[in-house]
GUMAR-454727 format. One line per 4 residues: number of its first residue (from 1); their letters; for each residue x, y, z of N, C-alpha, C, O. Coordinates in nm, 4 decimals. Example, Ala and Ser with C-alpha at 12.3 -4.5 7.8 and 13.67 -1.06 7.14 Angstrom:
1	AS	1.3190,-0.5690,0.7800,1.2300,-0.4500,0.7800,1.3200,-0.3300,0.7800,1.4236,-0.3319,0.8465  1.2850,-0.2250,0.7080,1.3670,-0.1060,0.7140,1.2900,0.0030,0.7870,1.3409,0.1138,0.8039
! end
This chain:
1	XXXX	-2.2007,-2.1824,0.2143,-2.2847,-2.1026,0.3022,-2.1999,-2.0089,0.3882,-2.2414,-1.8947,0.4084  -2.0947,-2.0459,0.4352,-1.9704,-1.9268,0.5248,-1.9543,-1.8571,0.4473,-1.9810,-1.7481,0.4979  -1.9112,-1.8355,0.2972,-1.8948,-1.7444,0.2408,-1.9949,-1.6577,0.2085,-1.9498,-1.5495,0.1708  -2.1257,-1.6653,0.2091,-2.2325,-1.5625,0.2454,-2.2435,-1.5009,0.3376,-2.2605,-1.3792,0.3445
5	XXXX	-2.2331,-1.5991,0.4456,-2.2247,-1.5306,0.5877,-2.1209,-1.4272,0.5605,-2.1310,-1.3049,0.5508  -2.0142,-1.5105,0.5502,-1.8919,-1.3825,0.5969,-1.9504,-1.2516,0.4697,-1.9670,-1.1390,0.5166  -1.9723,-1.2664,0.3512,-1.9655,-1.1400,0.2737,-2.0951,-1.0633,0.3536,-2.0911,-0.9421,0.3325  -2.1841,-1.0954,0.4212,-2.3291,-1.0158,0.4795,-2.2239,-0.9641,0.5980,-2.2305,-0.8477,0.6376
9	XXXX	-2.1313,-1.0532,0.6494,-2.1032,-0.9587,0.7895,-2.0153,-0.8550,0.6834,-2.0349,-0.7335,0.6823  -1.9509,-0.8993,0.6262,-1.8509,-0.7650,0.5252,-1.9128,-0.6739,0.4718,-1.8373,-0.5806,0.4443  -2.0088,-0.6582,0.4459,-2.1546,-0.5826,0.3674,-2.1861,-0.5067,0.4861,-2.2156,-0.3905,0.4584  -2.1908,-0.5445,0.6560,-2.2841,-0.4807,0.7466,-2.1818,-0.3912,0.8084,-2.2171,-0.2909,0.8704
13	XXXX	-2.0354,-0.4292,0.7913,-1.8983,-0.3272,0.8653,-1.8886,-0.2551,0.7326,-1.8094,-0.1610,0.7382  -1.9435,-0.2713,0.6206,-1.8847,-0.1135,0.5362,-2.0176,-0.0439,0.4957,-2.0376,0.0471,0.4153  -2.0808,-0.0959,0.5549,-2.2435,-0.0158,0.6056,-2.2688,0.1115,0.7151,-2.3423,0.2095,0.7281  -2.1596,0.0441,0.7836,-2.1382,0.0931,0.9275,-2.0806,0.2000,0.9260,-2.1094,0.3001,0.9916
17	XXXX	-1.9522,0.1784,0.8130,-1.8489,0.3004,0.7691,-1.9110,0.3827,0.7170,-1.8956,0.4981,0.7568  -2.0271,0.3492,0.5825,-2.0925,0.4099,0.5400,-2.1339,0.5467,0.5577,-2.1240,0.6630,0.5187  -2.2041,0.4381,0.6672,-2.2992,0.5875,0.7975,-2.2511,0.7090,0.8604,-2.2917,0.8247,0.8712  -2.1137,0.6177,0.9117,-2.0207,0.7223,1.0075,-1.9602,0.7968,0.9098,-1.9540,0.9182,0.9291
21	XXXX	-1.9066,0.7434,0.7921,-1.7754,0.8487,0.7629,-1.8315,0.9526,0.6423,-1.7574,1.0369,0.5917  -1.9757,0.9345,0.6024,-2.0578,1.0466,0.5113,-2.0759,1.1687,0.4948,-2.1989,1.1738,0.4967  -2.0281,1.3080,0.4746,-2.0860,1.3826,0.5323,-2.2511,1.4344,0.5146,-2.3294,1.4814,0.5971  -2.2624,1.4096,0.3993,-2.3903,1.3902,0.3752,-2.5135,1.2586,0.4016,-2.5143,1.1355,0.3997
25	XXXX	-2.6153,1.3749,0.4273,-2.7308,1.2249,0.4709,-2.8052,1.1829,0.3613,-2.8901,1.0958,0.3419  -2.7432,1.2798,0.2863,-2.8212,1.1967,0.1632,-2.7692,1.0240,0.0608,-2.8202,0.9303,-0.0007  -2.6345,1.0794,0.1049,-2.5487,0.9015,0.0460,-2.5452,0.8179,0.2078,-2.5214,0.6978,0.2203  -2.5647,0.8814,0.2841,-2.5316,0.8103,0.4125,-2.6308,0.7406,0.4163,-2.6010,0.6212,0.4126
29	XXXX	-2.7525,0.7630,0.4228,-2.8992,0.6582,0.3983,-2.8581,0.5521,0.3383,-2.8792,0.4390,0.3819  -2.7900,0.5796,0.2232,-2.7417,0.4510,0.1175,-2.6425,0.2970,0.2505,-2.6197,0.1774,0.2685  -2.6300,0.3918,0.2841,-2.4652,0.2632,0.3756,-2.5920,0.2184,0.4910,-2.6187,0.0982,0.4895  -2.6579,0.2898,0.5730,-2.7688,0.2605,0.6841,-2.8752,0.1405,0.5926,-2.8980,0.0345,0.6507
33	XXXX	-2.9344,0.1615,0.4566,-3.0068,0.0406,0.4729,-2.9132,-0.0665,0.4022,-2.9522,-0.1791,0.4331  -2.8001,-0.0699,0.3156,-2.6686,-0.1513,0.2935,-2.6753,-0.2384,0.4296,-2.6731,-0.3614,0.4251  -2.6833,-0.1682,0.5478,-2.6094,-0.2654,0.6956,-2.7397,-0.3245,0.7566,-2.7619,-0.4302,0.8157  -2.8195,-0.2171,0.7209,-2.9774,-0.3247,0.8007,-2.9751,-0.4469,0.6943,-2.9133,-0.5407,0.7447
37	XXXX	-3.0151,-0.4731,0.5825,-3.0496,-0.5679,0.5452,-2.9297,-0.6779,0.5359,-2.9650,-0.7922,0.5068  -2.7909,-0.6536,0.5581,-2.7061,-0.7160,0.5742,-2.7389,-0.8332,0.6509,-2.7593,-0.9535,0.6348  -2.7334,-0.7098,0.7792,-2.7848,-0.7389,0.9449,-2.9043,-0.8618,0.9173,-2.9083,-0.9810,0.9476  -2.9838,-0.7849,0.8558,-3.1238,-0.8945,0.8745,-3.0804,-0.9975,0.7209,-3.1904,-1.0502,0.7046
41	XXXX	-3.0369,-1.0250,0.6648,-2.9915,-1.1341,0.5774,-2.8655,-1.2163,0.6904,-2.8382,-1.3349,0.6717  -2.8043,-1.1432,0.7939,-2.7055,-1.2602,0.8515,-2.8199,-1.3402,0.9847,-2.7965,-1.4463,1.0424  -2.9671,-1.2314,1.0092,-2.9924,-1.3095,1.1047,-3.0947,-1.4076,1.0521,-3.1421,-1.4958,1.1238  -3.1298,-1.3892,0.9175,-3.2517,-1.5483,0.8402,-3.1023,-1.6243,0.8421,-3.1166,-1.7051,0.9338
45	XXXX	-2.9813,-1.6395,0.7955,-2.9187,-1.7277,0.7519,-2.9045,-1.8146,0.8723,-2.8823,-1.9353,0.8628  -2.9215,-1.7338,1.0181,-2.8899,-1.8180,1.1525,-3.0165,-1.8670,1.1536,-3.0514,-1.9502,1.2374  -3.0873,-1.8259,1.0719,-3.2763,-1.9151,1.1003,-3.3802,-1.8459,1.2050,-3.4775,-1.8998,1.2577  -3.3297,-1.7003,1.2225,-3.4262,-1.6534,1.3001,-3.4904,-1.5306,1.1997,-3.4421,-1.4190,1.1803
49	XXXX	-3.5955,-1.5795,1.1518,-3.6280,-1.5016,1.0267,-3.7126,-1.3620,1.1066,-3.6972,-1.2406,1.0934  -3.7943,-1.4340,1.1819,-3.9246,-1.3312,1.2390,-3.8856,-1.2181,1.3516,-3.9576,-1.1422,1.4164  -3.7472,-1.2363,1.3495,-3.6536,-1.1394,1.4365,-3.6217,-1.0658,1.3067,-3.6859,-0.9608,1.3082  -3.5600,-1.0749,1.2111,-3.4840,-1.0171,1.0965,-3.6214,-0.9393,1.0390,-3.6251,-0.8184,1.0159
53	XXXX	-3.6952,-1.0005,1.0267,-3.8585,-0.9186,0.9770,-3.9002,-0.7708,1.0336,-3.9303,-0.6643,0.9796  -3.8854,-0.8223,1.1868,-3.9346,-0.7100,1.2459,-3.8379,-0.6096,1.2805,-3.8703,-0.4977,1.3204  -3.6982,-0.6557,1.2630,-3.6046,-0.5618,1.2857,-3.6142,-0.4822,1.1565,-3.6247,-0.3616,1.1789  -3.6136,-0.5136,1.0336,-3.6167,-0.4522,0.9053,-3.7264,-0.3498,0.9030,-3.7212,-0.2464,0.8364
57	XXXX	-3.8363,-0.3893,0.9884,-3.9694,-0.2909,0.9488,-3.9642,-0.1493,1.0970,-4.0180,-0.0387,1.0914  -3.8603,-0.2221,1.2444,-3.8578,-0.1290,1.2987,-3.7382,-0.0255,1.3171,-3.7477,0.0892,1.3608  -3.6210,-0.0931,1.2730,-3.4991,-0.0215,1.2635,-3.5187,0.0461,1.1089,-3.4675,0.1580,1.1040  -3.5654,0.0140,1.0144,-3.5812,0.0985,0.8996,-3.6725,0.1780,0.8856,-3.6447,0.2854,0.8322
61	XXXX	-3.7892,0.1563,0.9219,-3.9213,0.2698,0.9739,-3.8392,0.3949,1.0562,-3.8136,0.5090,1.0178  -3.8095,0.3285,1.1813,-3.7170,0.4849,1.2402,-3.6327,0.5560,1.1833,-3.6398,0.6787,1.1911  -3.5407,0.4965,1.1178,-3.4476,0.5445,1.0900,-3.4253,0.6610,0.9789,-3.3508,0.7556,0.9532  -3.5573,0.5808,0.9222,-3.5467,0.6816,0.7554,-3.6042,0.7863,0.8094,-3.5693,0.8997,0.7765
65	XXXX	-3.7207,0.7595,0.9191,-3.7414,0.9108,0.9521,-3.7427,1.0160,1.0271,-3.8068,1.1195,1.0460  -3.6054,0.9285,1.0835,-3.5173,1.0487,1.1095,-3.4232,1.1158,1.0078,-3.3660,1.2199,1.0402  -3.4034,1.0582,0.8794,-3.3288,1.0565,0.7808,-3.3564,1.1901,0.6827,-3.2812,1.2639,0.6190  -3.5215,1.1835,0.7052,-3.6208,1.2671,0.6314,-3.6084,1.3865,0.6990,-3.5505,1.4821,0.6475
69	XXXX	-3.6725,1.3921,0.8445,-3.6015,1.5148,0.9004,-3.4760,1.6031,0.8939,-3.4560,1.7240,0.8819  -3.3882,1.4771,0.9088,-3.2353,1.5558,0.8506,-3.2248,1.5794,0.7471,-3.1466,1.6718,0.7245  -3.2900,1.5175,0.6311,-3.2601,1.6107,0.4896,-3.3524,1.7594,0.5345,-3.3098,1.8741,0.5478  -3.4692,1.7147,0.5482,-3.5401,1.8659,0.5486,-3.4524,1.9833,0.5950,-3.4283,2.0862,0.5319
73	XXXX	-3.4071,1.9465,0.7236,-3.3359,2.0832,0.8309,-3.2042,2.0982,0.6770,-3.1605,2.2111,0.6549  -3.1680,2.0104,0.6098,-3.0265,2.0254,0.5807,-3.0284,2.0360,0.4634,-2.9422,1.9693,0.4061  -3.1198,2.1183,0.3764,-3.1483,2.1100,0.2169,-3.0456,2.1712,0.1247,-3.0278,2.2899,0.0974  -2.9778,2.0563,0.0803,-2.8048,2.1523,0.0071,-2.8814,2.0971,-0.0956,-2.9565,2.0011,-0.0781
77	XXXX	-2.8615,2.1680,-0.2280,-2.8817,2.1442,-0.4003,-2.7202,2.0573,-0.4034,-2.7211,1.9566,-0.4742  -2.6275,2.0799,-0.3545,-2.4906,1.9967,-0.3947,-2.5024,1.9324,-0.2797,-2.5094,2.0175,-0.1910  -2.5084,1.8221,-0.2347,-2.4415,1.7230,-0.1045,-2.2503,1.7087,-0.1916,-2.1909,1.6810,-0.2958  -2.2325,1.7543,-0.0447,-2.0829,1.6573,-0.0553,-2.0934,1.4852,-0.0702,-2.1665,1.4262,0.0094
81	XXXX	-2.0300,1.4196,-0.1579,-2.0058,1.2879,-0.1337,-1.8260,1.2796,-0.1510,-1.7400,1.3634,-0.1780  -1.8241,1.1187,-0.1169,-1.6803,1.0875,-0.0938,-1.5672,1.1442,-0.2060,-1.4544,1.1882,-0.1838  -1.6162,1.1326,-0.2945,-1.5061,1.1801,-0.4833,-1.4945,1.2947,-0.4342,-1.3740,1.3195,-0.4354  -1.5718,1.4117,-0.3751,-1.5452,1.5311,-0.3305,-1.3782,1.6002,-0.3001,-1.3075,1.5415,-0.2182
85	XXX	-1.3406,1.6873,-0.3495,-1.1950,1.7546,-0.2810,-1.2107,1.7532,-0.1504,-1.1400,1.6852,-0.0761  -1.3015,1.8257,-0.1126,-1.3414,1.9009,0.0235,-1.3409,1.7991,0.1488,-1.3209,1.8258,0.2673  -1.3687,1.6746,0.0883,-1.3977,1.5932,0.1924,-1.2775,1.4309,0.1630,-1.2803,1.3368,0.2423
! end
């Protein structure tokens, strides 16, 4: 069971990186719900499920749409991702 734990907390710090080090929001979404459900898989494993529930439906409800907005304002046909030269 520690070794789940620990790989969900390892899953929620390169989630984190994810987010921050993207330049695009279009792969960056990818690392943001990577760390929520991390997040909410390390907090059922502590047994607080109905915290992890509602965090999943209110930190992921917001988030994506703000996510949606930022694609709209930011409509590239190429997103940069990480393999990129440029970046």
């Amino acid at each position: 069971m520690i070794e789940f734990v620990l790989f969900l907390g390892l899953c929620f710090i390169l989630g984190g990186l994810a987010v921050a080090s993207n330049p695009s929001p279009y792969y960056g979404v990818v690392g943001l719900v990577l760390a929520s459900v991390a997040g909410c898989g390390w907090l059922v494993s502590l047994g607080v499920s109905f915290v992890a529930l509602v965090l999943v439906m209110v930190y992921l409800g917001g988030m994506l749409v703000v996510f949606v907005y930022s694609v709209s304002l930011a409509a590239d046909p190429y997103p940069e991702a990480w393999g990129n030269g440029l970046v």
